[in-house]
C-alpha positions in Angstrom: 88.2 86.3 103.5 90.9 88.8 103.1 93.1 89.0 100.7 97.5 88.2 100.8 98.3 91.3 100.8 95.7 93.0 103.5 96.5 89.6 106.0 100.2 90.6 105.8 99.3 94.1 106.5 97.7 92.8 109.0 100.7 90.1 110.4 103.0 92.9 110.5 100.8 95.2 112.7 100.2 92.7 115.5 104.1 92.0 115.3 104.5 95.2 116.4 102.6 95.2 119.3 105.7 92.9 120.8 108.5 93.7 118.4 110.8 96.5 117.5 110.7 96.9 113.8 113.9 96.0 113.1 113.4 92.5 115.0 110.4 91.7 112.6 111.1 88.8 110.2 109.3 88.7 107.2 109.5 84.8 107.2 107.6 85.1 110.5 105.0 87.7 108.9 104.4 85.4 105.9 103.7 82.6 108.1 101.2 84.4 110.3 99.6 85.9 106.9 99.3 81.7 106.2 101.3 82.7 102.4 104.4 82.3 101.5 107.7 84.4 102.1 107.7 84.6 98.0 104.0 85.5 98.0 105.5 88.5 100.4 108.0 89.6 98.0 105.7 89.5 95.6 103.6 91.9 97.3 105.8 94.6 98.6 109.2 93.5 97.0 111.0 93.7 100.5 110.8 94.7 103.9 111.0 98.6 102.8 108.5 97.9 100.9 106.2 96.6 103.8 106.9 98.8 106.0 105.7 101.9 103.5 102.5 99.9 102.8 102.0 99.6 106.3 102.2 102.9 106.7 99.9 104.0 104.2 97.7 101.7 105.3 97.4 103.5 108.8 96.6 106.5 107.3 94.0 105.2 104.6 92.3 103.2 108.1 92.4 106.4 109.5 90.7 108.5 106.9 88.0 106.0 106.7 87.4 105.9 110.1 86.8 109.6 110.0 84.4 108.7 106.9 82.6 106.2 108.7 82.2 108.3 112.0 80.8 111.4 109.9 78.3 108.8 108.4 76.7 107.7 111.1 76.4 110.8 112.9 72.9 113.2 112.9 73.7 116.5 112.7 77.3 118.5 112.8 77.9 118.3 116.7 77.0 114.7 116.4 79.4 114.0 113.5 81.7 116.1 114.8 81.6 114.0 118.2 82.3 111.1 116.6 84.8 112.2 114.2 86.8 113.4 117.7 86.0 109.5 119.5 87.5 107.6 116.5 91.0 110.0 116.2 91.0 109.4 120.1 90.5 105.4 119.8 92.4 105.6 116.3 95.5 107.0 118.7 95.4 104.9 121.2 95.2 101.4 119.4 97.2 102.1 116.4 100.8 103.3 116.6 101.4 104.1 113.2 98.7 106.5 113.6 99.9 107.6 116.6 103.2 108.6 115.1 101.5 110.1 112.0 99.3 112.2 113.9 101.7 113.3 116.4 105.2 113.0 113.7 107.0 111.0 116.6 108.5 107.6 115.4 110.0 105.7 118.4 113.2 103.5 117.3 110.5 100.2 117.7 108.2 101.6 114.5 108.9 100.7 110.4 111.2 104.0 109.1 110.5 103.8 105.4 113.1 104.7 103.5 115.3 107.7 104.5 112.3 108.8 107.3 114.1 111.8 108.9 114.5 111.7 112.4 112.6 113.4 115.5 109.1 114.8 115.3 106.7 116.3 112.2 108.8 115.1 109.1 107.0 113.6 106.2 107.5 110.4 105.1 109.5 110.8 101.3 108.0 108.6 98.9 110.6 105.8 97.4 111.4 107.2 93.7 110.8 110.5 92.2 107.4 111.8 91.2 105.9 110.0 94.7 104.7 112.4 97.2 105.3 110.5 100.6 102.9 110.3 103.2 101.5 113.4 105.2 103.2 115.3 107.7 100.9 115.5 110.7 99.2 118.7 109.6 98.5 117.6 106.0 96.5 113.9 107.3 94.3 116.7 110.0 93.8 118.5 107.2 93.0 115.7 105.0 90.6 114.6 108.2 89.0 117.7 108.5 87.8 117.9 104.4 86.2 114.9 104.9 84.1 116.4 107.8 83.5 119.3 106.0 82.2 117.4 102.9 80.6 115.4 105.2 78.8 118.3 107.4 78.1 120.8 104.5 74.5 119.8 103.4 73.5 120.1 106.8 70.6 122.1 107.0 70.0 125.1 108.2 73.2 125.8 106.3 76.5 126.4 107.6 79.2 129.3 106.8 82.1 126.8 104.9 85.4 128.8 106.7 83.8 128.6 110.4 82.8 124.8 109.6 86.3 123.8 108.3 88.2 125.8 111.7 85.4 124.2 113.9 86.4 121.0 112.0 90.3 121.8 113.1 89.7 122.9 116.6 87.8 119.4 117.6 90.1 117.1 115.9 93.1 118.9 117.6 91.1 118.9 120.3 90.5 115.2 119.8 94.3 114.7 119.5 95.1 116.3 122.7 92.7 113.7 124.5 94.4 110.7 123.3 98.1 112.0 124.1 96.7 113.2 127.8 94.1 111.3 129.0 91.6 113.7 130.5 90.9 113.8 135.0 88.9 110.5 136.3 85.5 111.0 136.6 84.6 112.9 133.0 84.2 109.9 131.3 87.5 109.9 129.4 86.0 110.9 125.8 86.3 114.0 124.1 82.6 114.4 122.6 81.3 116.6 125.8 84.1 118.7 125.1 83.4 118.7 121.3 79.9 119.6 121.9 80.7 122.7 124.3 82.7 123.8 121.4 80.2 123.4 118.4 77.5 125.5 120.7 79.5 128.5 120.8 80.6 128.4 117.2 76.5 129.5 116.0 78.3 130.7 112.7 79.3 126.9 111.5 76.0 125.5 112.2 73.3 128.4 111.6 74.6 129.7 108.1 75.1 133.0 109.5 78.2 134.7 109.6 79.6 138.0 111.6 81.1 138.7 108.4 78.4 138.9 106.3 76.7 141.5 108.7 74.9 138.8 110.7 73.9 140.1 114.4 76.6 138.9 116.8 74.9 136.1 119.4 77.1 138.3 122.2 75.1 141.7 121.0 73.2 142.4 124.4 69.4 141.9 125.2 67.4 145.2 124.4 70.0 147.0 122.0 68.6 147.8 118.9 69.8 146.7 115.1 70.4 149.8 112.8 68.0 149.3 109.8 
């Protein structure tokens, strides 16, 4: 059963699937939670207060969803496939993550506190010493050190700086899916994509790296290897 505070959380996200934010009523949240409007207060200590948790709660669903995808993957272009479905279903059935992946808040989503207007601001936290919430960059970069950690014991192993911009290219890559939906008849998911990408990135998944002096894949058949 959850708990007060997660089924408020909760009543305020399906509110805004039909209401602006400002036309949400935190009478009408506490009685879709089933607790009262004290219980609310309680809680959050205001609509601000909501809205921020809220918020936060977006990205911490997010993050875990990354978490869960990498953990039931096999293998980095499996994980990585995964990580790229969930950001794309994450997207398109959560607008709070929409906005914090994309920094775009429409006039109909919670503005905690002094949010600054238009695209790619970070949320300021409420009193001094709080850091806000990520800009868009910071919760993909946040998403992509969870795959990393995630992918890094994968064996053979894999060169750390090729794994963590592989890790960057498919979850913008992921990103640009759910914004523009790809052509009908490709199956509208990103992980074909994802997996054309992690096959011509040998360095993050074979350990070696053209840095290091490895042999380039590209080098051409028959051309010898000065000792």
């Amino acid at each position: 059963m959850p708990t007060a505070r997660k089924a408020l959380l909760d009543a305020a996200l399906s509110a805004l699937a039909t209401l602006p934010w400002t036309s949400v009523r935190m009478v009408d949240v506490a009685s879709a939670a089933g607790v009262s409007r004290q219980t609310l207060h309680n809680e959050f200590g205001g609509k601000d207060g909501l809205a921020r948790a809220l918020v936060r709660d977006a990205v911490d669903g997010y993050l875990a969803g990354v978490e869960r995808a990498l953990g039931t993957a096999d293998g980095t272009a499996d994980g990585l496939a995964a990580t790229a479905a969930w950001t794309v279903r994450a997207v398109r059935t959560n607008v709070l993550v929409k906005a914090l992946l994309t920094g775009c808040w429409s006039e109909r989503l919670p503005r905690p506190g002094s949010l600054a207007a238009g695209c790619g601001e970070p949320l300021p936290g409420p009193r001094s010493g709080d850091p806000g919430l990520p800009a868009p960059a910071e919760l993909l970069r946040r998403a992509g050190e969870r795959a990393v950690a995630a992918l890094d014991g994968e064996r053979p192993p894999q060169d750390p700086e090729e794994l963590a911009m592989t890790c960057e290219i498919v979850l913008r890559l992921a990103l640009s899916y759910a914004l523009v939906p790809a052509p009908s008849g490709t199956g509208g998911e990103p992980a074909p994509l994802v997996r054309h990408v992690v096959a011509r990135v040998p360095y993050a998944v074979s350990g070696t790296s053209p840095r290091a002096g490895a042999r380039s894949p590209r080098r051409s058949p028959g051309r010898s290897t000065p000792a």
